[in-house]
C-alpha angles and dihedrals in degrees: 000000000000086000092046089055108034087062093047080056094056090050108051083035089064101031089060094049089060097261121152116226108233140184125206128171128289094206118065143176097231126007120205103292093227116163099234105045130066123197130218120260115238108172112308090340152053138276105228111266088188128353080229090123105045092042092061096050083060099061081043081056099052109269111128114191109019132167142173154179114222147150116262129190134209128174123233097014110126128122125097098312102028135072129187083226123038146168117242131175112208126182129181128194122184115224092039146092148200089284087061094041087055089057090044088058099055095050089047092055099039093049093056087048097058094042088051105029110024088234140053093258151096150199106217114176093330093321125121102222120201110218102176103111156254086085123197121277124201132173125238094243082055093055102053092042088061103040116009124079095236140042119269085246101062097040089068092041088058093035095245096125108108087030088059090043097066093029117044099013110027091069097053097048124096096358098129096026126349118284131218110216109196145161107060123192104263086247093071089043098071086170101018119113111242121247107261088220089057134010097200089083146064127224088239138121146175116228104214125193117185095347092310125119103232100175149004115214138159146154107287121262098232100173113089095191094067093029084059083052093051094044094053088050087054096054095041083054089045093046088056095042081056093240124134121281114234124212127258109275086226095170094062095043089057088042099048094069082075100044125107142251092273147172120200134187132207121190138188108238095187095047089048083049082064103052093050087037099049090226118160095200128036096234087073095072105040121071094231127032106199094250093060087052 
């Protein structure tokens, strides 16, 4: 019942707001070939890990606010926060950027718990969470400067980033009201746009909700010179990692010289069915979990 309503509550959220519903396909020649996700082989292609890349030739195309609920694959995710097949929610809106992405949050979120909950809050695992905004930003390099053992800057020298990330600053984040961590190193926003004020970093956060990442959004990356750059950084990573090298989404490269300035959101549902659920695993909020199947 919390799922059932927590989706209406999208809906009507984004309908409201002027966004347009869409459906792309689930199935796709060439994923993004980014270094630390795999998709999942069907035939001779690929099971979506995100609609990130359909969704932007649409607003190429024309379309201006978009949003929908599908079903995404990753290969090799399972454990009590990750599924091999999960459920995300992804918008996109032209004219706008991860500022604006940060407010939309918010209101997203705060709009589902008062229509769950009567008020803008929420019990997460014994904590009381405050969900009235603004809610609290704070930048990578920050983070690790407060909780990690190391700067932002040598964890990525000695590959621990990620490593530190769920071990040592995950824990810490959102646990009174939600938090919003941004400004990642350009090297963790494979199609996020760079700061102009510096190009270190990328215009990219994590929303986090008791301790939970909910959602990875950023300003999109428009030009396809420099995505093809990136891109090809991500495989030649991949090749020396000893993972499959995906091809060249051609098609929205092509298509990403007439995109927009943009700013696009992907958010965990099951995970947001937790946190409004209280719910310590993910199998508790999905009908089947892949071993009962």
């Amino acid at each position: 019942m919390v799922r059932t309503r927590i989706i209406q509550a999208v809906r009507s959220f984004f309908i409201h707001n002027d966004y347009i519903e869409i459906e792309t396909p689930i199935r796709i020649p060439a994923p993004a070939p980014e270094t630390h996700i795999d998709a999942v082989e069907s035939g001779n292609w690929f099971l979506q890990t995100s609609p990130e890349l359909c969704m932007k030739r649409l607003l190429a195309a024309g379309f201006r606010r978009i949003f929908q609920i599908c079903k995404c694959f990753r290969q090799g995710e399972r454990g009590r926060l990750h599924l091999p097949e999960m459920t995300m929610l992804e918008w996109y809106r032209i004219k706008s950027n991860y500022l604006d992405m940060m407010n939309e949050c918010e209101a997203l979120i705060s709009r589902i718990a008062r229509q769950l909950n009567s008020k803008i809050a929420m019990t997460y695992q014994g904590a009381e969470i405050d969900l009235n905004p603004p809610w609290p930003r704070i930048s990578v390099a920050e983070a690790f400067k407060r909780f990690a053992s190391m700067s932002m800057e040598a964890a990525l020298e000695n590959d621990r980033f990620d490593e530190i990330m769920v071990e040592a600053i995950e824990p810490h984040l959102g646990q009174l009201q939600p938090a919003f961590l941004c400004d990642y190193p350009l090297s963790r926003g494979a199609l996020a746009r760079s700061k102009p004020q510096d190009s270190r970093y990328a215009e990219r956060f994590e929303l986090y909700i008791g301790g939970l990442e909910i959602c990875n959004a950023f300003s999109e990356l428009t030009d396809p010179l420099e995505q093809r750059q990136r891109f090809e950084s991500e495989r030649k990573r991949r090749k020396d990692s000893g993972r499959r090298i995906y091809p060249m989404p051609e098609k929205f490269l092509t298509a990403l010289g007439d995109m927009p300035e943009a700013a696009g959101n992907a958010l965990g549902i099951d995970r947001l069915v937790m946190l409004f659920s209280d719910a310590n695993q993910i199998d508790d909020v999905v009908a089947f979990t892949p071993e009962e199947l």
